[in-house]
N, C-alpha and C positions, 0 to 999 in steps of 0.2 A: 504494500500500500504506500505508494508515495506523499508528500509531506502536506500534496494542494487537499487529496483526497480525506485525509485524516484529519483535518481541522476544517470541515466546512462550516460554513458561518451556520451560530445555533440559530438565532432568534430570524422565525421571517415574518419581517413587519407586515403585521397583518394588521393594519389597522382603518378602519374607516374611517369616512368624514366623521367630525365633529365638531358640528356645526351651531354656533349662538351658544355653546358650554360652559358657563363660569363668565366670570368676571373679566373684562376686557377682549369678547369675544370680537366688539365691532368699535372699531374705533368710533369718537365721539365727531356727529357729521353739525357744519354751521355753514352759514351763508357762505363763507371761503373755504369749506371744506369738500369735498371730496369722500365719498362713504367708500372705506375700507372692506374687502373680503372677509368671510367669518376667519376668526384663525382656528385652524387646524389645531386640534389635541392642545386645547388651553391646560390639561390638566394630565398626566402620562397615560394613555392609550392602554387597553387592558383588554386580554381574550385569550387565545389557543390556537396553538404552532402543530404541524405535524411533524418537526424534526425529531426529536430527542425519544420522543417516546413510540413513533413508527419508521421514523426514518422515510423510506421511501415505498413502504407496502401500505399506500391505501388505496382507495377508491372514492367514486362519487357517493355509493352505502357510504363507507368509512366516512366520508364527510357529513357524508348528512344524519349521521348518529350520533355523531362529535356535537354537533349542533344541535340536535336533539337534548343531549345532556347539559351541555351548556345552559339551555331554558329550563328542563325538567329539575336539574339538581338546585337550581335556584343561582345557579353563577351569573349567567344573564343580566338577574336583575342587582346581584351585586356592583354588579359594572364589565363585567367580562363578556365585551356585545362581538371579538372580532375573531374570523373562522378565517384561520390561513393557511393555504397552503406552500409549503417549502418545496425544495425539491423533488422532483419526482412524479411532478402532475404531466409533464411533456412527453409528447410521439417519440422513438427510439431516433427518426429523423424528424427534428422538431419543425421545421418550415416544412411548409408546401411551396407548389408553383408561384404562384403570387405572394412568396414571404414572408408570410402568416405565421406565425409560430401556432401548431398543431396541440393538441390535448391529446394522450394515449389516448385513442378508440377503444381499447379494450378495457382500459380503467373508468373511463368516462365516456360511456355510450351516447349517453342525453347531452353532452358540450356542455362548455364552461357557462353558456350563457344560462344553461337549464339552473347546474348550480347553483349561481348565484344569486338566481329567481328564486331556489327555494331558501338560501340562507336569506335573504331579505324577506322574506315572507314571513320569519320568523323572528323580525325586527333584527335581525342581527346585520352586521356589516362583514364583506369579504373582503381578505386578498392574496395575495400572488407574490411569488418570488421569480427573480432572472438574475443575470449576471452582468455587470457591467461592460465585461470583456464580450471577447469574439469568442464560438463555439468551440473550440477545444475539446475534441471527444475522449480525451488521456486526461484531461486536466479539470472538467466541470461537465455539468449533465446538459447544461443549455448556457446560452449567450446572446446580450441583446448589440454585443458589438457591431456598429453600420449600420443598425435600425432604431435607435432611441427613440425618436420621434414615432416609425413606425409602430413601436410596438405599444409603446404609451398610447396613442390612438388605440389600437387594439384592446389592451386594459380596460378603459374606460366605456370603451364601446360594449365589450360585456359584462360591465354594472362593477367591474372593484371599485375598492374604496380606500386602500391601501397597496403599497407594492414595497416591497423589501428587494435589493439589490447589494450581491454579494460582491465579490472580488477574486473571484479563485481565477476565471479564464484571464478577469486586469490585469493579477501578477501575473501568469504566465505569460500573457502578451508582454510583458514591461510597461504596462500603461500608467499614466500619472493617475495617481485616485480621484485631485483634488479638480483636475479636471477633466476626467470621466464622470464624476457623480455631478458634476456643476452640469454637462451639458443633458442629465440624463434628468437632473432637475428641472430643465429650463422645461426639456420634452412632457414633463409631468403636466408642468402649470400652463402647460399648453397647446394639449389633446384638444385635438377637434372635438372634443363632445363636452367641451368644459366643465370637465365632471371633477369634481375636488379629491384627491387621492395623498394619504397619509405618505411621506416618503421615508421608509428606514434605510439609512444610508449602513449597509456593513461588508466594515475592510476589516477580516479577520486577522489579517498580516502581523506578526512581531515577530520580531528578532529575541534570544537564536532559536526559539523552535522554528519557525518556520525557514531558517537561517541567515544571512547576513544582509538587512534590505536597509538602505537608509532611512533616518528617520520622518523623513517625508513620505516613505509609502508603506510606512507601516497603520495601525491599529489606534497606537497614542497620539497620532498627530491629524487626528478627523477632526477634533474636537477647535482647532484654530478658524476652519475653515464652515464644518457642515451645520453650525449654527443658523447662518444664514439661509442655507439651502435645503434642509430636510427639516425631520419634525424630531428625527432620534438618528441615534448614529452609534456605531459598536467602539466600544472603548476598549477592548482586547479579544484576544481569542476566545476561540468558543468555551464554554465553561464547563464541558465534557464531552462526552461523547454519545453515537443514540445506543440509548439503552443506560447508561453509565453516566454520573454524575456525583463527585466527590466533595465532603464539604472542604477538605480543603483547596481546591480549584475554587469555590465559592466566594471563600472567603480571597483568594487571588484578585481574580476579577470586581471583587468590590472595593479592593483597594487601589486596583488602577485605576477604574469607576471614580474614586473617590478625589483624584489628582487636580480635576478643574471643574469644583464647584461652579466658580463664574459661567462659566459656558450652561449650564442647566436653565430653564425659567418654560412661562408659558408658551407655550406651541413650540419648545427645542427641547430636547432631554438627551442626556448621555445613557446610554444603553451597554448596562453590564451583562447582558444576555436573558435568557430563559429560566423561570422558574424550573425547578426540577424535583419533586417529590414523588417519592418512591422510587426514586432509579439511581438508589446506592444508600442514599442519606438515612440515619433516624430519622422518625418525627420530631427530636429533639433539633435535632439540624436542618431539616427544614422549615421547621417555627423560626429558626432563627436569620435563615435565609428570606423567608418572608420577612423581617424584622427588618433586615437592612435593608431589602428592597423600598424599600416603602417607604424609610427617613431617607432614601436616596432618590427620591421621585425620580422611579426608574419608571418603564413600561412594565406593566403587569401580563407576562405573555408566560400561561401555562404551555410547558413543553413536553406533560407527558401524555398518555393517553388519558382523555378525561373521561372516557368511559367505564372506565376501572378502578378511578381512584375508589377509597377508603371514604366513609361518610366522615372519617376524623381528620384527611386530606383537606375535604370540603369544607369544612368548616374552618379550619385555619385560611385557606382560600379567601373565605367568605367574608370573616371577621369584621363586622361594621366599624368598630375603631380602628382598626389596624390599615382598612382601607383608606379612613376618613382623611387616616395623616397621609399617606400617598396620594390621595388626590385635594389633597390642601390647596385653593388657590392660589395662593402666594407664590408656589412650583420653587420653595427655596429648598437643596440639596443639602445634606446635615455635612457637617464638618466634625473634625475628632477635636477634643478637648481635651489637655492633658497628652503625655506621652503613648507612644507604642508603646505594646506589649504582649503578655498576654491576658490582660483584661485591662479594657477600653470604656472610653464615655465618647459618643455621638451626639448630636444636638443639630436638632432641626427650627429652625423660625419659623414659629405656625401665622396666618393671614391675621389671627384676632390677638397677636402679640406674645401666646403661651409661647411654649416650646417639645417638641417634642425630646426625649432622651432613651437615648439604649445602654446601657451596662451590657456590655459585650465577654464574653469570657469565650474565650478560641483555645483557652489550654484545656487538659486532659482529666483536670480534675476541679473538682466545685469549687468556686470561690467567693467569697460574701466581698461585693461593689459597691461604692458611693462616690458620688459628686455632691455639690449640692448648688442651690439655686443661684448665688451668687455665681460660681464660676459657669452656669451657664446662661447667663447674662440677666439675670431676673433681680429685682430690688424687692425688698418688705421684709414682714414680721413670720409669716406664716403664707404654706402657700398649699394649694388642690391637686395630688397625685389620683389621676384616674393609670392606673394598670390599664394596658389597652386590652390584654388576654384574659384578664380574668372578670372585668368591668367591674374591677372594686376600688373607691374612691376613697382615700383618705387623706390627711392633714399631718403636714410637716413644719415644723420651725425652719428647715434649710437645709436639712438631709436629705439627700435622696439615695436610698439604699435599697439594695436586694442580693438575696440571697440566688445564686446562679447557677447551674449542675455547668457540668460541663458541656463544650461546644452548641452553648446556651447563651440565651440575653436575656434581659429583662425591657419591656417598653412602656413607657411612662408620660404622661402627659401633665403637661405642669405649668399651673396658672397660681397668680397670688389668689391668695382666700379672702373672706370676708364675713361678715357675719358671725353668728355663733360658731365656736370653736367645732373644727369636726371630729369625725372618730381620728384616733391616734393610727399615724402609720408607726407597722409593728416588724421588727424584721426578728425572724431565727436564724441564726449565722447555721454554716456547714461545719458538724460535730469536724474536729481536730486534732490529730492525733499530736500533742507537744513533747510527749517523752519517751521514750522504747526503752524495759528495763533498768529505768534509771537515769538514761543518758537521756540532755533535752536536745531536740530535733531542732534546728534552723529552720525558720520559715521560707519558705518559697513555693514555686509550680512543680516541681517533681512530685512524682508519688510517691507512697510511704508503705515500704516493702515490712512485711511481720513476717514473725515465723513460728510455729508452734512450738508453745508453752511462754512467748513472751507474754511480758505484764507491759502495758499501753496506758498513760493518760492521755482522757478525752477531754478535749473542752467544747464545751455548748452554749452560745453567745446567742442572749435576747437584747435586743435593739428597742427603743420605746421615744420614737423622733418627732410625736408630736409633743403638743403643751398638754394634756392633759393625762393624769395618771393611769395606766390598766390595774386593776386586782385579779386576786386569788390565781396569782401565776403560777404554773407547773411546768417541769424541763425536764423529760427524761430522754433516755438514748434505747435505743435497741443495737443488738446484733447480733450476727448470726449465728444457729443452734448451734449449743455446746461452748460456745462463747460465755464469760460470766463477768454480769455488768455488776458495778455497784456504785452507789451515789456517796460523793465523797463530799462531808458538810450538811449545808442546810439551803433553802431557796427560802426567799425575802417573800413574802407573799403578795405584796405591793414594788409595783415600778412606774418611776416618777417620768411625768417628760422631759425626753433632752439625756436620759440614764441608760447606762445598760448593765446587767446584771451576767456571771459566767457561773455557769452550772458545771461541774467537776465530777467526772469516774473514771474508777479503775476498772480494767476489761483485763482480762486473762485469757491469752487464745490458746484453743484448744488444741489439746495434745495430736488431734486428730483432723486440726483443721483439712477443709479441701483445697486444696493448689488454687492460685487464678483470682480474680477481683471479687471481692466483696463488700458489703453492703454496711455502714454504719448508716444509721439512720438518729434523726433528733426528732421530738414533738411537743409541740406548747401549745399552752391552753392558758386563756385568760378571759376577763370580762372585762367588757367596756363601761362607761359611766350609765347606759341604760339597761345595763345588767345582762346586757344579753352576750355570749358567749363567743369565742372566737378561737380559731385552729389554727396551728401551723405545722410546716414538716420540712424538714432539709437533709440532705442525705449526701456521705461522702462516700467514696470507696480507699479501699487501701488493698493491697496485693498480699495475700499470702502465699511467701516463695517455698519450693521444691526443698530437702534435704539441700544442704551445700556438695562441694564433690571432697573429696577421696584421692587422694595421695598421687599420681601423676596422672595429670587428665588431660583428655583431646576436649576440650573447652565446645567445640562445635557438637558432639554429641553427649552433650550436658545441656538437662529440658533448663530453658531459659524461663522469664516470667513476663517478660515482653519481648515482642520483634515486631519491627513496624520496617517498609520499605516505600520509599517512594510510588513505584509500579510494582503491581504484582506482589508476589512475599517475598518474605529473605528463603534462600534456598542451603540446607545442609550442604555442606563436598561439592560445590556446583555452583558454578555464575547463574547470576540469577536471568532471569527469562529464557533461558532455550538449554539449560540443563547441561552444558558440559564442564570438564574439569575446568577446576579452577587453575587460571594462567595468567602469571605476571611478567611481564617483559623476555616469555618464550620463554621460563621454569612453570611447568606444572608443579600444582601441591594436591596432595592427594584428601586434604581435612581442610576445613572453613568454611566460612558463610560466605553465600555471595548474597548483597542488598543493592537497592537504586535508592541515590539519595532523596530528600532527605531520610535519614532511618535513624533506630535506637534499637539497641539488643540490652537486654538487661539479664544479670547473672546472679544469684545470691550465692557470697561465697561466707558470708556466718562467720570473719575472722578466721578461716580457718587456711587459709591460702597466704602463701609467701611472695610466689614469681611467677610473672605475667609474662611471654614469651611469644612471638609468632610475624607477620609478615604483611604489611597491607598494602592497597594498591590500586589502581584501574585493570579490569581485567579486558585479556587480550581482545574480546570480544567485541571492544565496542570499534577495535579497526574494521568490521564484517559491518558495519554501519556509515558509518566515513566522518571528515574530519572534523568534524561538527562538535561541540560540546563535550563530554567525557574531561570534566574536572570534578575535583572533591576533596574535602577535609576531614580526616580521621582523629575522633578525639578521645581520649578513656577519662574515665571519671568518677572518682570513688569517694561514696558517701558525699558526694557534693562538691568535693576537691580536685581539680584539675591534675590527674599524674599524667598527661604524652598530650601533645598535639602535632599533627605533622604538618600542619601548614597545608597550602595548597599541592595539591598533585594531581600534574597530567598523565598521559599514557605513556607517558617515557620515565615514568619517579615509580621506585617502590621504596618504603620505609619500615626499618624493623624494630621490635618492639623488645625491651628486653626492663620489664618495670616492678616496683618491691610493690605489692598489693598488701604486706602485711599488716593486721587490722583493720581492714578493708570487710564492712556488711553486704555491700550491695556496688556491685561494679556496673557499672553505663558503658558503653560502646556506640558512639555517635559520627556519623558521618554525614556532613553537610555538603550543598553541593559548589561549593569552592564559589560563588558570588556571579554565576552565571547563568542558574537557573538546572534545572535537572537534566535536560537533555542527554542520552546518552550517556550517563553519569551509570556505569555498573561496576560497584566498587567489591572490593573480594576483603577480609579479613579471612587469611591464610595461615596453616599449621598453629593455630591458636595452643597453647600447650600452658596450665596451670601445676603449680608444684604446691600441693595441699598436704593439711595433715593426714 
């Protein structure tokens, strides 16, 4: 599969007219004015793609069931009016005699025009995908290259309303984007049939996966120019692939997405691609990719099959608040507040002056978040937190916190308050593991390896952020059977606002724990000032690792407690994705892991290991690919402590490892991908060899 084929553009702007929509739809007309056009998608555009989740196996059925759902499941009237087709609607030879571009006969017997008679009959709006470039039958499925105007006529002549326009046949041609999409724009707004058609402008293009392009024709450089000329425009690559969609690719894309704020507003929006639930993600990471969507006034375009989804799909879909901040008039795009990390604050400026916010947490493990109203541009005493997911509204002095699982947000809507005080916003921190037999644990985002028969201090943080007191608090923890909790001290039974209170136990893991992640959970209970009653719950995990090893060990066949890999898994004895021996600069090794960056392997050696020994590297494999990418950084890491880094290394570097691990709990194995992104990146940890007791 070559490199045009592999990343075709996700999102096909499928979007109708949207006409007279919000606020500043028509300019204001006076005796020397002149009445402006409606603008196009005052507010970001929202519907259902056929890429991601068919690819290229539908039909005119398949369309018209998509559509179906869309109105039956209640999407429709959420706002998701637009039915689009991507690639894959066109004749194997897409023109006819007169240079029509054809619709498969055998996919669509009735024509495109039947189509789109019956999605509008269904209030809905269509549209269509082509290609900027000329037809390329190796490099793209169809191309409006030498007919823009022609085909644009066409478009409109059978009723879309939208038209997405990729870039795979532009690269291959070496076409300028900036103006191929400009003359493909003009051809839009100027179809014989003056029909108003949404324009998503998308150049999947970046360097180096797609390899070495300048930065004029890539991906990140649309956003200078397609303000003016489209309605949305792709701001990276595609954000997986059909079928497959990973939250970390998501969270990629929303952060290139997130580069030039300015460029976003009514009738333009940057376009970080296609929603994508159930095609890879939890629910947990799809909530939260809905989250960012949405303070990112992106286009709202389901990419899976919406005929399939989950009623718990739909409903995050659906979410009346959740939508409400996405299609906020104001069309202002959030920006990060505070540094990177692994847990974030977002901040959106809503039209009626609130603000929207997200607590972001992208690492692996739960963690309790706050900003508060000040830093995200708010003045007063007290201010109205509506939760957009859970639609429960409470009252804060200036905190804004929540409690976050992992690859989780929280969404928060936040205006000053008024009037009588309201209920208290109430947070339960994520139970904490602060001690392991004795010794205290440094705070940080790694997780927290146990191992049977250790003794654990938990700690359980209640938060109480408005002005007004809760009573008759309660904290306990749970964990898993054979676990034994005990409550260490006493709990206040009152907390004040503005306080918080840490509830204390010892856990004793069991002799018999089971290997793999497990479950601490917290729950509180209190009453508010009208008596009536209120829950909470948070929940961490911590790993319980395997025995340590055994007096001289092949380190690769010793069960680990994590392995994570860029693509695909980490592979035993073997480069990873095609299974042969592992090979460094033409030495085969007959033991190690081979992973794609970024990855982590994690070992528990219990103190019981002296010498760290073995051989790391790029493996031969990635020359069977070409010269592209294949860099990385190998790092080991015990208890938190930095012992080896090799720095950057390409396919001509191998480096050897020879390091005291003595007193070492819990060893890391990390390799990143050298600051150039993954590509080709198949890195080998070789002859790994531990000297244990």
């Amino acid at each position: 599969m070559n490199r045009l084929t592999r990343f075709i553009c996700a999102p096909v702007l499928l979007l109708g007219l949207l006409v007279g929509m919000g606020t500043g739809a028509t300019a204001a007309t006076g005796p020397a004015q002149t009445a402006q056009p409606p603008l196009l998608s005052p507010t970001p555009y929202m519907g259902w793609n056929t890429y991601f989740g068919l690819g290229g196996d539908f039909d005119e059925n398949t369309i018209k069931g998509a559509a179906a759902s869309l109105v039956n499941r209640g999407l429709k009237a959420a706002g998701y009016d637009i039915v689009w087709l991507d690639g894959g609607w066109q004749a194997p030879t897409s023109r006819n005699e007169q240079d029509d571009l054809v619709a498969d006969p055998a996919k669509f017997p009735s024509g495109m025009q039947s189509l789109v008679n019956y999605i509008h009959s269904l209030g809905l709006r269509a549209g269509i995908y082509t290609d900027a470039g000329p037809w390329l039958p190796a490099s793209c499925g169809l191309g409006s290259g030498g007919h823009y105007q022609h085909d644009a006529d066409q478009f409109a002549a059978w009723g879309f309303d939208a038209v997405k326009v990729d870039f795979l046949c532009g690269i291959a041609a070496d076409l300028d984007p900036k103006t191929a999409f400009t003359e493909f724009a003009a051809a839009l707004r100027n179809n014989a049939s003056h029909r108003p058609m949404i324009f998503n402008l998308c150049n999947p293009v970046t360097s180096p996966d797609w390899g070495d392009y300048p930065p004029e024709q890539q991906s990140t450089y649309s956003w200078s120019y397609a303000p003016k000329i489209a309605q949305s425009w792709r701001t990276y690559t595609d954000v997986g692939f059909q079928h497959s969609i990973k939250f970390s690719d998501v969270l990629r894309n929303y952060d290139k997405n997130a580069a030039h704020p300015e460029a976003a507003g009514p009738g333009h929006w940057n376009d970080p691609d296609y929603l994508g639930p159930e095609l890879g993600m939890t629910t947990q990471e799809f909530r939260t990719q809905m989250t960012l969507w949405s303070v990112a006034a992106a286009p709202l375009i389901i990419g899976s099959d919406v005929r399939s989804l989950s009623q718990e799909t739909v409903d995050i879909l659906k979410d009346p608040d959740v939508v409400a901040i996405n299609q906020d008039p104001a069309g202002v795009q959030a920006t990060r507040v505070g540094p990177a990390g692994s847990t974030e604050v977002w901040v959106k400026r809503l039209a009626d002056g609130g603000r929207a916010v997200v607590l972001l947490n992208r690492g692996d493990q739960a963690r309790t978040i706050l900003t508060t109203a000040r830093d995200v541009g708010l003045r007063g005493d007290r201010f109205s937190l509506l939760d957009a997911w859970s639609n429960q509204r409470t009252e804060t002095q200036g905190t804004i916190r929540a409690a976050v699982p992992a690859h989780g947000s929280a969404l928060f809507r936040v205006e000053p308050a008024s009037g009588r005080p309201g209920e208290p916003h109430v947070t339960l921190g994520e139970p904490r593991v602060t001690a392991v037999n004795g010794t205290t644990l440094t705070s940080g985002d790694g997780r927290t390896v146990v191992a049977a028969g250790d003794a654990l201090r938990v700690e359980v943080q209640l938060f109480n952020d408005g002005t007004q007191p809760v009573d008759n608090v309660a904290v306990s923890l749970n964990a898993p059977a054979g676990w034994q909790v005990e409550r260490q001290g006493k709990q206040a039974a009152r907390l004040d606002g503005g306080r918080s209170a840490t509830a204390v136990f010892s856990v004793a893991v069991s002799d018999a724990a089971e290997v793999g992640d497990v479950e601490l959970s917290g729950s509180a209970s209190y009453t508010v000032s009208d008596r009536t009653q209120r829950t909470l719950a948070s929940a961490s995990t911590v790993t319980a690792a395997p025995a340590p090893p055994q007096g001289s060990t092949v380190l690769s066949h010793h069960p680990w407690f994590i392995a994570t890999s860029g693509w695909m898994t980490p592979t035993v004895d073997a480069s990873v994705g095609g299974g042969s021996p592992i090979s460094l600069k033409g030495v085969v090794y007959a033991t190690g892991v081979g992973v794609a960056s970024p990855s982590e392997l994690g070992y528990y050696l219990g103190e019981q290991c002296s010498r760290l020994t073995g051989t790391v590297g790029l493996d031969d494999a990635v020359r069977n690919v070409g010269p592209e990418g294949a860099t990385a950084g190998f790092t080991v890491v015990g208890d938190g402590a930095l012992l080896f880094a090799s720095g950057v290394l390409t396919r001509d570097d191998v480096a050897n490892l020879d390091i005291d691990v003595s007193g070492v709990r819990v060893l890391s194995l990390l390799v990143d991908d050298g600051g150039d992104g993954g590509y080709n990146d198949r890195a080998d940890w070789a002859e790994l060899h531990a000297d244990c007791a």
